[in-house]
N, C-alpha and C positions, 0 to 999 in steps of 0.2 A: 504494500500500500504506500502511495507517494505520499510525502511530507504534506501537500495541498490536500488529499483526500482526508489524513490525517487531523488535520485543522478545522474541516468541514464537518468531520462527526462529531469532535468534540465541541463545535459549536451547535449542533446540533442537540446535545446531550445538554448543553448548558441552560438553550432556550427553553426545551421540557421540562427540564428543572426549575426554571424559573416561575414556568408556569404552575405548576405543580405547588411550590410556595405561595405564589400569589393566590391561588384558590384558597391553601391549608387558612394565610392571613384572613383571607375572608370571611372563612369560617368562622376562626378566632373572633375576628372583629365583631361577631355577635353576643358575644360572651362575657357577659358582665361581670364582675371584682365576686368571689365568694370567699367563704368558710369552708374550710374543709374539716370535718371533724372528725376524729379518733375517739371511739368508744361507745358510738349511738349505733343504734340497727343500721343496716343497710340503705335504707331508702332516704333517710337525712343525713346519709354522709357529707352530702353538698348543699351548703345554705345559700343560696344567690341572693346577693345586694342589692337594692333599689335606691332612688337618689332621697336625701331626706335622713330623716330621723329612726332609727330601726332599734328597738330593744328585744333583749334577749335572755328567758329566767323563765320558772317553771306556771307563774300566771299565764291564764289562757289572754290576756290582755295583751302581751308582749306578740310582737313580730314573728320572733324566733322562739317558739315552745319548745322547752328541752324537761323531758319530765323524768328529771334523775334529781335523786333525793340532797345532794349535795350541792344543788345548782340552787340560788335563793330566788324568791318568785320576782324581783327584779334585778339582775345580777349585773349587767353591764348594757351599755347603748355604743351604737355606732351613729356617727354622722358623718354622709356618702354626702359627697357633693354632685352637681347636677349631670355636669359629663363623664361621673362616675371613676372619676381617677384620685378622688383623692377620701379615703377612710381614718377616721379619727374614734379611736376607742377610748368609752371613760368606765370607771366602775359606776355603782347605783349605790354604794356603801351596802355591798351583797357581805354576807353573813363570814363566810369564808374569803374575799377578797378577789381580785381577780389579777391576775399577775402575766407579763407582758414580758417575754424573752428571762422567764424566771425571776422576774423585777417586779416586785408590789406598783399597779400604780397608781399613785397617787395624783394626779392631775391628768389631762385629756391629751392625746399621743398621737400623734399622726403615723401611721400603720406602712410597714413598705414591704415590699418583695419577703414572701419566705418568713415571716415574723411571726411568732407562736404565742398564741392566748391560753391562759389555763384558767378555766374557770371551774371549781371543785374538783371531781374526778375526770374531767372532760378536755379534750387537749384541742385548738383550734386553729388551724393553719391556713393563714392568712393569702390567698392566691387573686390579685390583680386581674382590670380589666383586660380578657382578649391575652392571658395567660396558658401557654403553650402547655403546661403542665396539668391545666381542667380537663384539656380533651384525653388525656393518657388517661386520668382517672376514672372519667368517667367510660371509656372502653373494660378499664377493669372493674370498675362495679356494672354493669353490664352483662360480663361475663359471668360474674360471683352472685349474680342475680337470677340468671337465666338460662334454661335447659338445654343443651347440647344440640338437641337435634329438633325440636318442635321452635325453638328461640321465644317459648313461654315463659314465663316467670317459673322461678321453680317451688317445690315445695318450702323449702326454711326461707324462702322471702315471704311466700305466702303466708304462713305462721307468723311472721313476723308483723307483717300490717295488721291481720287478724286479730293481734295481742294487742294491737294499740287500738284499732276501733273499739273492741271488747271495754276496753276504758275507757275508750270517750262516751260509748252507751252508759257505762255506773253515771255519768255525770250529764246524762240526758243530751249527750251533742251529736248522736251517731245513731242514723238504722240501717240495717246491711239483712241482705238475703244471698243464700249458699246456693249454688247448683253445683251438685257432682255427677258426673255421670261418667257410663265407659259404653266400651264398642260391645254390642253384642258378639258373641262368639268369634273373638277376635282370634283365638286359637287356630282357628279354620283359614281364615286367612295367609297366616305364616304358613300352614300346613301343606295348605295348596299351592303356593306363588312364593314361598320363600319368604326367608325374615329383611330382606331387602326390600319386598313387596311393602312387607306390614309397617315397616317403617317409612317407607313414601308413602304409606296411609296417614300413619299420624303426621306427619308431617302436613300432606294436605290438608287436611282433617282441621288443624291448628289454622292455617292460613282462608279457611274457609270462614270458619268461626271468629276469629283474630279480624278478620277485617270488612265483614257484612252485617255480622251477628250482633255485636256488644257492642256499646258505648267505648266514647275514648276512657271517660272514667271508672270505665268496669275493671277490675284485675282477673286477668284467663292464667291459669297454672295448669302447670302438667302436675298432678299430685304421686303418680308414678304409674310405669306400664302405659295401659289402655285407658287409665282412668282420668280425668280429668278438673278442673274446679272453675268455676269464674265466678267472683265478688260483687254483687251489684249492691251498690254505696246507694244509698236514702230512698232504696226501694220495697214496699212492704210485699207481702205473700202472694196475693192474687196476681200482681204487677211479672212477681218473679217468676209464677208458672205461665202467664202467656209468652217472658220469652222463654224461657224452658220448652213450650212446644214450639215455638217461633225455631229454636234451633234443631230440634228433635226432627220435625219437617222438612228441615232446608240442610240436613243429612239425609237423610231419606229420599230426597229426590234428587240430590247429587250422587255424577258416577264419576268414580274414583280410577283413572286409568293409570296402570302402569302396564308399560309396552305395549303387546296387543290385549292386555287381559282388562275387560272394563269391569269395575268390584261394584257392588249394591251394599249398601253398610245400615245400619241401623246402631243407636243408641239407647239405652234405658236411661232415666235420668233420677233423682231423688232433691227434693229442694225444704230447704229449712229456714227462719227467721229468728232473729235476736228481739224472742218475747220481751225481754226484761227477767228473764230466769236463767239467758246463758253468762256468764261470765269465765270460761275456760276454752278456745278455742278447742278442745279435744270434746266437748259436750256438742257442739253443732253441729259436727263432722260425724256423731254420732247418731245423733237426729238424721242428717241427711242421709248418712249409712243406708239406717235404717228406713230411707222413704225410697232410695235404689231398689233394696231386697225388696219391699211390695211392688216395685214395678217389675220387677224379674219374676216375681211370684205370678202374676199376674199377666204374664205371658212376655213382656219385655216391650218393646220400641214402644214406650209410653214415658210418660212422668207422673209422680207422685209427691205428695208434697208430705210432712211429718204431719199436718192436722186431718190429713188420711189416717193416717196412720192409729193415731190417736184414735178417732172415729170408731176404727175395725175394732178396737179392743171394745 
């Protein structure tokens, strides 16, 4: 290759490259100043800033609700200024203090690059607007969030929000309805067409559900196997079983092809609500369990809700 062709590719690699940044910046550029926090569940790892006055402490009055026992119900404020580049942290005279690169402090601080908050047991890492280092984290909670092969939420995420709605219902701020369901004789499936098959099922399966079915505010999990879960936030029982059949149907009348083989699938479903009696995510799951098996009982590709269930007794 002559010295000339030489020069050409590597300017050519450099223009892609360039591009290639200029996009990544762009992204960034939408990416406002946050918190990143150590030691909260998964889903408030990242606290995004807004311009203004923002506090933060285990009162539901505050901005930022952190409901760990060591954090005081007004612990510390931030003031984000309007083009969002500049953050100033004070305390609230919180119980425990709040302390700034392991420094008490005592008067209001203007926050920079990589600067670490400690607020009781809770550690908070100060990451700038359009900060190169949000989008890594948030590809890794993403990952640590979500199922391998369906890209569902996974089960210990799903427990997780679970155990905080479950709270905010004690305190009258939260109604939520369960649907579990699985594939009917999903066995058959692999048996026939291989466990590659059954896995482009669920796969579909998710991508069908995941983006005609539920609300953006719904939470869908894969709870494991063939089973599955989706969340629906401030919706009571009768609500939850028309979509329950709303999805049960539009599995039903979807065919599922891989290669030349077109599959016919079916669901049994079980749906359960947060009377004001549940308080242990593992009690609802139980309830719903339990309104699956009458619809299996009951010959399957159906749903069932637990005040069926109740009823039969």
């Amino acid at each position: 290759m002559t010295d000339d062709n030489n020069e050409q590719t590597f300017e050519t690699i450099a223009i892609a490259s360039d591009q290639v940044m200029a996009k990544l910046k762009t992204q960034l550029s939408d990416k406002p100043p946050a918190l990143l926090c150590f030691g909260l569940d998964s889903e408030k790892a990242i606290l995004d800033l807004h311009s203004g006055v923002m506090t933060l402490g285990r009162s539901l009055k505050n901005d930022l609700v952190i409901q760990a026992h060591t954090i005081s119900r007004s612990h510390f404020k931030l003031t984000v200024s309007e083009d969002l580049e500049t953050v100033v942290v004070e305390d609230l005279e919180s119980r425990n203090g709040t302390l700034l690169n392991d420094k008490r402090i005592e008067s209001p601080v203007k926050l920079s690059k990589d600067d670490i908050i400690t607020a009781g047991n809770l550690v908070f890492k100060y990451l700038p607007k359009a900060s190169p280092e949000r989008q890594l984290y948030e590809q890794l909670q993403f990952k640590a969030n979500t199922d391998s092969l369906t890209h569902c939420f996974n089960k210990q995420y799903l427990f997780d929000v679970l155990e905080r709605e479950l709270s905010k219902q004690k305190r009258g701020l939260s109604s939520l309805c369960i649907i579990l369901f699985d594939i009917d004789h999903f066995k058959e499936i692999n048996d026939l067409y291989g466990h590659d098959a059954g896995d482009h099922v669920l796969k579909s399966l998710a991508t069908l559900i995941w983006h005609k079915e539920i609300r953006e505010i719904d939470l869908f999990s894969r709870y494991g196997g063939e089973e599955f879960v989706i969340l629906l936030f401030r919706t009571n029982l009768e609500t939850a079983f028309t979509v329950a059949e709303r999805i049960r149907t539009a599995v039903k009348g979807h065919t599922f092809e891989y290669g030349d083989h077109k599959i016919q699938l079916s669901i049994s479903v079980g749906i359960a609500d947060t009377d004001g009696s549940i308080s242990k995510p593992k009690q609802l799951f139980r309830q719903a369990d339990e309104a699956l098996y009458l619809s299996k009982k009951r010959g399957r590709n159906r749903s069932s809700t637990y005040q069926m269930v109740k009823n039969k007794e």
